[in-house]
N, C-alpha and C positions, 0 to 999 in steps of 0.2 A: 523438435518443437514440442513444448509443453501443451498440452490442450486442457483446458480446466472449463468446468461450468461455472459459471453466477447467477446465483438469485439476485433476483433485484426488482426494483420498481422505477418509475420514469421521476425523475427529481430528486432521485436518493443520492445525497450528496456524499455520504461513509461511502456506497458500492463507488465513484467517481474517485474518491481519496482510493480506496484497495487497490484500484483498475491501476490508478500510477506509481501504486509503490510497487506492484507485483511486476510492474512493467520493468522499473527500478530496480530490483533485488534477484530477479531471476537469471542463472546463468545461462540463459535460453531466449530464443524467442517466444513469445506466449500468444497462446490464440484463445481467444474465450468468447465461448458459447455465452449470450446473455440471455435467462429463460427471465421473461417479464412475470411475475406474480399474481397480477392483480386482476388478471385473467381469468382466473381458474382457483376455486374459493379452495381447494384443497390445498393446493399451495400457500394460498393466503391463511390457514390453518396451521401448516408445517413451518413455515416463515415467514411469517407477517412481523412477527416481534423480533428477529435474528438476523433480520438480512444488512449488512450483504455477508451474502452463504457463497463459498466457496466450493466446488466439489470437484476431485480430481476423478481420472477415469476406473478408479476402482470402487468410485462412491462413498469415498473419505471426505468429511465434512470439515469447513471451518468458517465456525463462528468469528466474530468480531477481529477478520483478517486486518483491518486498518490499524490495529494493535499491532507495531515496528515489532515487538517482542515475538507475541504469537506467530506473525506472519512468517518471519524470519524463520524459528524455530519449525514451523511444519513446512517449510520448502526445505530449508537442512534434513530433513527425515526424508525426505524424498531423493535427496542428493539434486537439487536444481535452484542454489541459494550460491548467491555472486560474494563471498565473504567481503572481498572488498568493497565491492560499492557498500554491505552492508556499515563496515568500518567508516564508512565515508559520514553515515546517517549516525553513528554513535560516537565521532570523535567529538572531542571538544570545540567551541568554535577558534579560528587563529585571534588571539586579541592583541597581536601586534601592531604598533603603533606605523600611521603609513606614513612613508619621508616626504619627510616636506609639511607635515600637517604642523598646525599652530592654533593657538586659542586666541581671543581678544575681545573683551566684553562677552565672557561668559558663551558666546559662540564658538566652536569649529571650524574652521577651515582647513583645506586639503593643498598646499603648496605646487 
């Protein structure tokens, strides 16, 4: 199991986006510590402007995790990065057409 900490604050909606894609992208189960900020002005000092802050158990830090690239890339250094679901977030979309669909008056419809 991954154990990682979070900065964060109550409403932050980037730490909510991180929280699901790390949930996403990890070849593990992940369990996170969530340390509130707003608490404790020294925190609010160190990460008021950065968060959401990542920090693995060695005290490796990562900024602006909700970044698919960053995030990706420092769980790959750690060896805990699911290539495929990655693959999944960086394919192109399928833009095949579905059977049965048709047009008529400039609408869509699905057969």
């Amino acid at each position: 199991m991954i154990q990682l900490s979070l900065y964060t604050t109550m409403g932050c909606h980037l730490c909510t986006q991180l929280e699901a894609l790390v949930a996403a992208l990890a070849n593990q189960k992940v369990w996170l510590h969530h340390i509130e900020i707003s608490e404790d002005d020294a925190l609010v000092e160190r990460y008021g402007v950065r968060i959401p802050v990542l920090m693995d158990s060695n005290g490796n830090e990562l900024d602006r995790g909700f970044e698919l690239e960053r995030l990706s890339d420092w769980l790959r250094e750690r060896g805990w990065l699911d290539e495929v679901a990655l693959a999944g977030f960086v394919a192109p979309p399928d833009t095949t057409e579905p059977v049965g669909a048709y047009e008529r008056d400039g609408r869509r419809f699905l057969g």
